[in-house]
N, C-alpha and C positions, 0 to 999 in steps of 0.2 A: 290769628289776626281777624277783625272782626269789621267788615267796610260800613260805615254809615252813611247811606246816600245826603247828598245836601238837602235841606230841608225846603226851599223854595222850587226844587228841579221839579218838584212833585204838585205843587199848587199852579193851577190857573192863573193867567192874569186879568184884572179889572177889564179890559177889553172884551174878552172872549168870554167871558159868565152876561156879558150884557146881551141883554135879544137885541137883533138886528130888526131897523125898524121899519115898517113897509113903505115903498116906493108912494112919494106924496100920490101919482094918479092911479092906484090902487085905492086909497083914502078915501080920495076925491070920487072914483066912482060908485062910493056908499054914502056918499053922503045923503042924512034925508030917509036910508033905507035901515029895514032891520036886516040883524040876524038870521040868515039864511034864505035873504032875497037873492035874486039872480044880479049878477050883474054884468060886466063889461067894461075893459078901457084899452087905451093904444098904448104898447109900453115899446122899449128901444128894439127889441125880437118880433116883436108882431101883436095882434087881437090877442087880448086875451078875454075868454068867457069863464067865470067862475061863479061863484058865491060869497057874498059877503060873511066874511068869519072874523074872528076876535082874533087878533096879533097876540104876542106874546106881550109885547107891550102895550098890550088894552086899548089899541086903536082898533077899529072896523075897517077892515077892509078887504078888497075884494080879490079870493083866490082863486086859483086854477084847482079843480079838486087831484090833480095828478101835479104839481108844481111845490114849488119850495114856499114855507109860511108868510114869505113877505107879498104875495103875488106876483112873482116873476119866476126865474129859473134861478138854478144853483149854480 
C-alpha cells in the first residue's frame, strides 16, 4: 500500500507567503530619511530606537536592530 499525502496539506496559503507590512508609525518615522539613518517612534509596547531599513515590502522603515522586520515585536 503506498499513502499519497494530499497535495494542498503541503503548500502555503496566499496569506502567509505575503510579507507582513510595517506598522504605518514605523513608516512615518523615516519619512524624509535614507537608508540607514537613525531614527525613532512611539509604538503600542513602548520607544522604539532603530534604523531605517527596507521592509520586505519595499517600504522604509524604521527598525529596532534586535526586533521583528516590521519595527515592532513578534
Amino acid at each position: 500500500m503506498v499513502i499519497v499525502p494530499a497535495l494542498g496539506a503541503a503548500q502555503s496559503s496566499p496569506a502567509e507567503d505575503e510579507p507582513h507590512a510595517p506598522r504605518p508609525e514605523a513608516i512615518a518615522a523615516c519619512k524624509d530619511k535614507s537608508e540607514g539613518d537613525a531614527c525613532e517612534f512611539e509604538a503600542a509596547r513602548g520607544h522604539v530606537v532603530g534604523t531605517c531599513r527596507k521592509a520586505r515590502t519595499g517600504d522604509l522603515a524604521c527598525m529596532h536592530p534586535h526586533r521583528h522586520h516590521d519595527g515592532g515585536t513578534q
